[in-house]
C-alpha positions in Angstrom: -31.9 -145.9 190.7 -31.9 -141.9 191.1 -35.9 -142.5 192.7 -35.2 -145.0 194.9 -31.7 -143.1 196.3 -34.4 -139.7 196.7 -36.7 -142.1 198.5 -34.4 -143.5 200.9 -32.7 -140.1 201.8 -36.3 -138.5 202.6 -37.3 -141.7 204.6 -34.3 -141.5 206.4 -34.9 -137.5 207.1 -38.3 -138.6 208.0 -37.2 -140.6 210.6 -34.9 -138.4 212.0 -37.9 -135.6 212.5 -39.6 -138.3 214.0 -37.2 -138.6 216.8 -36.7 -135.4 217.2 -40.8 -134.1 216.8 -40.8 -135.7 220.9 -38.1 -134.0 222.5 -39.4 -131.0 220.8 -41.7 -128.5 223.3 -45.5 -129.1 222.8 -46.2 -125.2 221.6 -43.0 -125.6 218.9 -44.3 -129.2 217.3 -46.4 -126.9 214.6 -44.0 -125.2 213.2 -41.4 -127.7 213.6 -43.7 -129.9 211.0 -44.1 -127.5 209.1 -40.2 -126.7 208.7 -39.7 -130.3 207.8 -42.8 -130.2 205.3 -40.7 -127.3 203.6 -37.5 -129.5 203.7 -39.1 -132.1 202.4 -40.1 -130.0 199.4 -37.0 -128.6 199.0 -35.2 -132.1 198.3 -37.8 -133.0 195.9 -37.2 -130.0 194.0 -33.6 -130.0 194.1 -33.7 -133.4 193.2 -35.6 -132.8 190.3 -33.7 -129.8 188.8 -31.4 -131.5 186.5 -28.1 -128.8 186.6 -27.6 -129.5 190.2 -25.3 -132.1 190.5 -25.5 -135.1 193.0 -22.8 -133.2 195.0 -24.3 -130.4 195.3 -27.7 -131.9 196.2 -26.4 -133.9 199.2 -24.2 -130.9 200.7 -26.8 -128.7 200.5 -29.7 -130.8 201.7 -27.2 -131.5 204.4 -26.9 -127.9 205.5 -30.5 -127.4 205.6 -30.7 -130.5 207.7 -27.7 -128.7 209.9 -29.3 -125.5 210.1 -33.2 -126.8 211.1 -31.7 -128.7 214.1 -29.8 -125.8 215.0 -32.5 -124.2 215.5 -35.0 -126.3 216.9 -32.5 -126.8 219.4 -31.7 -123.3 220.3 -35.7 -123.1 221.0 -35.4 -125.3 223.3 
């Protein structure tokens, strides 16, 4: 149950870069994969680390999610 709910969450974050990866400038679109790479990692090894509670796994995946698109879009 715990895997599928971790795969859903990073398909759904998947999709979401994929929306935004167009509306993002042509020169940005490297690093903007590669800061979604990193967030991927990051929710896998969250995830994984058995003393962080599902709480705390969600808000703080949710921040990072908050502060990537803050700044993707002040690059724009």
């Amino acid at each position: 149950m715990q895997m599928s709910a971790l795969l859903s969450f990073i398909l759904a974050g998947m999709n979401l870069c994929i929306e935004d990866f167009h509306q993002v400038r042509a020169y940005n679109r490297k690093q903007y994969i590669q800061q979604q790479t990193n967030f991927i990692f990051l929710v896998i090894i969250l995830h994984c680390k058995s003393y962080y509670s599902k709480l705390n796994f969600f808000f703080i995946s949710t921040c990072y999610v908050s502060s990537e698109k803050k700044i993707i879009f002040r690059e724009r």
